[in-house]
C-alpha positions as CSV (number, residue, x, y, z in Angstrom):
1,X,-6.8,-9.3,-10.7
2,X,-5.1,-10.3,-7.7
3,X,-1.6,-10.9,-7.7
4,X,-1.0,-12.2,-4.1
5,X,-4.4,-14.1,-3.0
6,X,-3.2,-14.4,0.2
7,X,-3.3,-11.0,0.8
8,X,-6.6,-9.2,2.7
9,X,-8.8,-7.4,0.1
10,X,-7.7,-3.9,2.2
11,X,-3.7,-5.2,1.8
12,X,-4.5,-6.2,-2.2
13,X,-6.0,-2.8,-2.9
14,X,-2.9,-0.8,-1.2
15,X,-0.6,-2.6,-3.5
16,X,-2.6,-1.9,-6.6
17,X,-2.6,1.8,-5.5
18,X,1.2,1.4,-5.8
19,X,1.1,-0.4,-9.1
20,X,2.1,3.5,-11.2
21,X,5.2,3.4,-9.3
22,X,5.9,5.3,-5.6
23,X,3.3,7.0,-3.9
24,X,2.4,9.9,-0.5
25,X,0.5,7.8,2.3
26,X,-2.9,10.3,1.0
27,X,-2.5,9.4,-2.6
28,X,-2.6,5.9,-1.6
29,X,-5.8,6.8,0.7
30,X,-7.3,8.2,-2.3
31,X,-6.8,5.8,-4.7
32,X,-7.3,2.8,-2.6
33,X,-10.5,4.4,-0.8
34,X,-9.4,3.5,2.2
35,X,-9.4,6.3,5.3
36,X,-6.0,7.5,5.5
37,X,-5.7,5.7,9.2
38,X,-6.2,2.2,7.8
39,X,-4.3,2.4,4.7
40,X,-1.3,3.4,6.9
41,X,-2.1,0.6,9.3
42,X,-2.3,-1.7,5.9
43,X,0.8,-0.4,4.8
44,X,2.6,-1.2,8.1
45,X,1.4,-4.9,7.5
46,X,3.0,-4.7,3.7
47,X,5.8,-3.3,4.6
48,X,6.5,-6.1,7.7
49,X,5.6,-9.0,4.6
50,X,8.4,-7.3,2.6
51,X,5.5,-5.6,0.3
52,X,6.4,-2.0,0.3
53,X,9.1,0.0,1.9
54,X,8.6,3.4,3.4
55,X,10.5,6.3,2.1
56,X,11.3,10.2,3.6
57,X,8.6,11.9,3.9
58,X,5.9,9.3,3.6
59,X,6.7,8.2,0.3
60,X,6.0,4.3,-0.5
61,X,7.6,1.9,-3.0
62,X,6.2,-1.1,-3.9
63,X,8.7,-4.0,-3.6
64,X,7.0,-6.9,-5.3
């Protein structure tokens, strides 16, 4: 299922690792399967598109 099909598969499966609510940068490695390294440069793409927003402490929301 992909809500935004404009998105890269990497940047699609970020946001559904943020789709149980707010989430550490290494839970979102986890549950993405991503390394951590890319998943934070994917989120740093999300978050410029208005995708996510970066808490304290690592934390991630997703906007939309």
């Amino acid at each position: 299922l992909e809500a935004f099909p404009e998105l890269s598969p990497d940047s699609q499966r970020v946001l559904d690792a943020l789709a149980d609510g707010d989430a550490l940068l290494n839970v979102i490695s986890v549950k993405s399967g991503l390394p951590v390294g890319k998943a934070a440069a994917v989120l740093f793409e999300l978050e410029m598109q208005g995708f996510v927003k970066p808490y304290a402490g690592g934390m991630y929301h997703r906007c939309r």
